[in-house]
C-alpha positions as CSV (number, residue, x, y, z in Angstrom):
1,X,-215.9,-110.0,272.2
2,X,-216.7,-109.9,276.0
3,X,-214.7,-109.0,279.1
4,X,-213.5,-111.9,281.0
5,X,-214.2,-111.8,284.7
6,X,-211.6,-111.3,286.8
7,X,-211.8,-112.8,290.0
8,X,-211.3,-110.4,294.0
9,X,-209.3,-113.3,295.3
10,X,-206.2,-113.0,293.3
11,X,-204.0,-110.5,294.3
12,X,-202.4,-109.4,291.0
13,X,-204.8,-110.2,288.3
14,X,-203.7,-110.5,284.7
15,X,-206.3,-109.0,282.5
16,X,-207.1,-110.9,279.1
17,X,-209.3,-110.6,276.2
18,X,-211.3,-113.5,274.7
19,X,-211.8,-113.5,270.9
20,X,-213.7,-116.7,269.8
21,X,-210.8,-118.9,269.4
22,X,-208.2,-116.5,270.7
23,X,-207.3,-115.3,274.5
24,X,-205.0,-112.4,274.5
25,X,-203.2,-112.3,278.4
26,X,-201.5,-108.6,278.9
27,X,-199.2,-108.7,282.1
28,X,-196.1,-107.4,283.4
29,X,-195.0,-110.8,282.5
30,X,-193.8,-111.6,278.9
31,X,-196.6,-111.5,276.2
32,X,-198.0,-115.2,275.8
33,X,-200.6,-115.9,273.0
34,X,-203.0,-118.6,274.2
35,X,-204.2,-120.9,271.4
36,X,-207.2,-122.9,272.6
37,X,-207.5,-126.6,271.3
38,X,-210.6,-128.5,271.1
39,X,-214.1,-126.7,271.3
40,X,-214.2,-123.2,272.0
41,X,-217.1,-123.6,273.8
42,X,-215.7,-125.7,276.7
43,X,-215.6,-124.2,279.6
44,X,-211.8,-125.4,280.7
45,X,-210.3,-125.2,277.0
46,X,-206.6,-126.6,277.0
47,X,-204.3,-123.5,275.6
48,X,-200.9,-123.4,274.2
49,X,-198.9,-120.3,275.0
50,X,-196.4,-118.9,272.6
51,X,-193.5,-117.2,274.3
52,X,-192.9,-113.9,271.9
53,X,-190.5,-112.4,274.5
54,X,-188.4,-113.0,277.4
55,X,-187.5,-109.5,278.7
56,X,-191.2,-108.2,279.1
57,X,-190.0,-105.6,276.7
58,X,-193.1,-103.9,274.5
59,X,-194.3,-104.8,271.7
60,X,-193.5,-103.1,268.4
61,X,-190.1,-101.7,269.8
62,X,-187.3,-103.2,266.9
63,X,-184.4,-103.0,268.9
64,X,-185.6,-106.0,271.4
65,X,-186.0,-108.3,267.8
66,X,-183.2,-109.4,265.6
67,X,-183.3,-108.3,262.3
68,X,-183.6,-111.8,261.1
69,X,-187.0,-112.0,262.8
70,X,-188.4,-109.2,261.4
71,X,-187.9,-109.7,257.6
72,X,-190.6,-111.3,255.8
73,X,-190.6,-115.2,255.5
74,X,-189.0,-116.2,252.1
75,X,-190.6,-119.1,250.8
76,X,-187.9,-120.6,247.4
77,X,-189.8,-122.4,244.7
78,X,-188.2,-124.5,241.7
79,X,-189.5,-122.0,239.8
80,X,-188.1,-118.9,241.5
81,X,-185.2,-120.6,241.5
82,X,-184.6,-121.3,238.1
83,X,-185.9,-117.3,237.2
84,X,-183.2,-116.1,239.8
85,X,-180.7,-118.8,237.8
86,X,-181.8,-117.5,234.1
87,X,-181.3,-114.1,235.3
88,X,-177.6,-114.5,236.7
89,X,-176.8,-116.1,233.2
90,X,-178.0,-113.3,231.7
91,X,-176.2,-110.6,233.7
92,X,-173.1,-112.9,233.2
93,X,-173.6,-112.2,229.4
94,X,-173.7,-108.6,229.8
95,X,-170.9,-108.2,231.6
96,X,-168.8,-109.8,228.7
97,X,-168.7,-106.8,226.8
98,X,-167.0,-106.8,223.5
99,X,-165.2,-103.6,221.9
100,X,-165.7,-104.3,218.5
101,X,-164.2,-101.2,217.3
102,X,-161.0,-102.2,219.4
103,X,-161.5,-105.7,217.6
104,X,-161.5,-104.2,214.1
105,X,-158.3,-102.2,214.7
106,X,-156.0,-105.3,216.1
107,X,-156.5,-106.4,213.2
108,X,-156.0,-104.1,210.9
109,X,-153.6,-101.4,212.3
110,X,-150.6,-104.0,211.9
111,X,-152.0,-104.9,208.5
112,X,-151.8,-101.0,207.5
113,X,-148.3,-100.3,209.0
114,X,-147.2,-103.3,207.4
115,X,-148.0,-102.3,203.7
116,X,-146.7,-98.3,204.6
117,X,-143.4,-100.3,205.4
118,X,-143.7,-101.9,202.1
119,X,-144.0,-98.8,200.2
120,X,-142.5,-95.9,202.2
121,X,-139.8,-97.3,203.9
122,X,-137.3,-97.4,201.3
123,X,-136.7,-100.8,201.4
124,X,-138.0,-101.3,197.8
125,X,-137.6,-98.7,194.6
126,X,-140.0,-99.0,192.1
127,X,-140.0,-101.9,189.9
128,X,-138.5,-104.1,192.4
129,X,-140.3,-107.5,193.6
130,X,-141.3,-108.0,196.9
131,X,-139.3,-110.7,199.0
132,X,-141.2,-113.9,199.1
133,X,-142.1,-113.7,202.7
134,X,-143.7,-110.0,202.0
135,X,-145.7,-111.3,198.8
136,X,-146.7,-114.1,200.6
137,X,-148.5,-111.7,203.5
138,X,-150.3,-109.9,200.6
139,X,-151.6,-112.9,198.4
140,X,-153.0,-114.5,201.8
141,X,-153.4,-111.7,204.0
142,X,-155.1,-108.5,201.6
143,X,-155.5,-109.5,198.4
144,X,-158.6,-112.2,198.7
145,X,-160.5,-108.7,200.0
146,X,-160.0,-107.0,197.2
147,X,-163.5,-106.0,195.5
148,X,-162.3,-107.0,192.3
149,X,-159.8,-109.8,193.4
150,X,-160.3,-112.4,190.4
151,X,-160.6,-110.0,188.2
152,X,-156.9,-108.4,188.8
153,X,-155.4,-111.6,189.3
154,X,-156.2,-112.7,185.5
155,X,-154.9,-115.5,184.4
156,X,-152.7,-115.7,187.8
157,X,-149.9,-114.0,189.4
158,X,-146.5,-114.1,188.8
159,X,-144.9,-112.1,191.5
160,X,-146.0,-108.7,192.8
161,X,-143.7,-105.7,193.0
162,X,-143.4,-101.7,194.1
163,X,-144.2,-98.6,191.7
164,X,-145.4,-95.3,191.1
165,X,-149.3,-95.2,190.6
166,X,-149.8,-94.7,186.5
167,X,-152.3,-91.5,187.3
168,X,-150.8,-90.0,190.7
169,X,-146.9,-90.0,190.1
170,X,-146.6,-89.0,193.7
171,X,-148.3,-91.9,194.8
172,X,-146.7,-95.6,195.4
173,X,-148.4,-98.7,195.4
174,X,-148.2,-102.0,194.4
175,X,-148.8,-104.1,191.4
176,X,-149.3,-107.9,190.3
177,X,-147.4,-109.0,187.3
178,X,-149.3,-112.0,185.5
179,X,-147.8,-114.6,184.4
180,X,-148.8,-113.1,180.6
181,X,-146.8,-110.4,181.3
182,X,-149.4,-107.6,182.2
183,X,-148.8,-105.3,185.2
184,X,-151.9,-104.5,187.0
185,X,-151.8,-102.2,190.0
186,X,-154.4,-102.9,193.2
187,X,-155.6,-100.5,196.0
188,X,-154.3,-102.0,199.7
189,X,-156.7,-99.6,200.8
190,X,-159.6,-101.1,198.7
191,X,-158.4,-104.9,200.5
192,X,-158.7,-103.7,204.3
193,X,-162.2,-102.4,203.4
194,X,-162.9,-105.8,201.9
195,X,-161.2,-107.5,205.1
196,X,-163.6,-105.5,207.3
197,X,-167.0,-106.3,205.8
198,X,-166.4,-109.7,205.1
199,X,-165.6,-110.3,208.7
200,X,-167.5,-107.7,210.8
201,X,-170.5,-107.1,208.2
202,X,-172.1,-105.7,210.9
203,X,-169.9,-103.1,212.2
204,X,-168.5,-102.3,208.7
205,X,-169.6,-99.3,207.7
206,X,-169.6,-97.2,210.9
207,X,-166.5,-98.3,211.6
208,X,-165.2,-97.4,207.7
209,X,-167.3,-94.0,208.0
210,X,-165.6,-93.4,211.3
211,X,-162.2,-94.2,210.8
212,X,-161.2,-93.3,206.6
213,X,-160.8,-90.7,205.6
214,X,-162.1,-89.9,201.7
215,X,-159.5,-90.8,199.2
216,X,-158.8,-90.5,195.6
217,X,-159.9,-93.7,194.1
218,X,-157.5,-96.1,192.7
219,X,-158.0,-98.7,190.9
């Protein structure tokens, strides 16, 4: 780099530096950059200035540049585009979040409440058949989940009613009469089990561990 002359004649002279290609001009004026064009040799090279600023205010000091102008240029590719896309979808997906725990209980609370009514409410004493709407619910609703379903069903049912468990007189539950005759009694409990795995396998059995309680088995 070498130190342009400057010549006595002018009366405010504007010091620049010439770097190959480059001329620098520092002045009270605005900062121009001077881009030569053609051969850098010539002695009378044609320049382009570029006005950087139009209050003669220094250089480096933020506040005289907008913030737009001093982020970093942003330069959106199909591909970029397309990751930001795949991304979005996939914080979409996260933010449906699913309860399953809350999921498992609509369904079976109401199930649960509905058989306690069956049995506690004294709407039935033992021995007595269930309306048809009621043994509808369970032959639809809880008995498919049974463990042992076709097993206690036989050789098919003839109507189900209310009675005392045979080994726990204290207990109530219900029992299929087959159409031979034999009464059969089923565990309620044993179908909402049944009713959880087969639809949430995989929230069963933490939900079953979390939410019953051990009971006497029935059969």
């Amino acid at each position: 780099m070498s130190l342009a002359s400057i010549p006595s004649s002018s009366p405010v002279a504007s010091p620049y530096f010439r770097c190959r290609t480059y001329i620098f001009s520092f002045s009270s004026s605005p900062l121009c950059l001077y881009f030569p064009r053609g051969d850098s040799t010539s002695l009378r090279p044609r320049v382009r200035a570029l006005r950087t600023e139009s209050d003669g205010a220094k250089i480096g000091n933020s506040e005289s540049y907008g913030s737009e102008l001093l982020r970093r240029p942003r330069i959106a590719s199909e591909e970029s585009s397309e990751e930001e896309e795949e991304e979005e979808e996939e914080n979409s997906e996260g933010d449906e979040f699913v309860d399953w725990e809350d999921k498992i209980l609509e369904v079976t609370v109401p199930l649960v409440g509905f058989v306690r009514m069956i049995l506690h409410s004294g709407k039935y004493a033992n021995r007595d058949r269930l309306s048809p709407e009621h043994e509808r619910t369970i032959i639809e609703m809880l008995l498919p989940y049974h463990p042992e379903c076709e097993k206690k069903i036989g050789c098919g049912i003839d109507y189900i009613m209310v009675g005392h468990h045979p080994d726990f007189e204290s207990s109530r539950c219900m029992f299929i009469v087959r159409k031979d005759g034999e009464v059969v009694d089923f565990s309620y409990w044993k179908c909402i089990k049944g009713l959880i795995k087969k639809k949430y396998p995989l929230y069963a059995d933490s939900f079953i561990l979390r939410h019953f309680r051990k009971r006497r088995q029935n059969r």
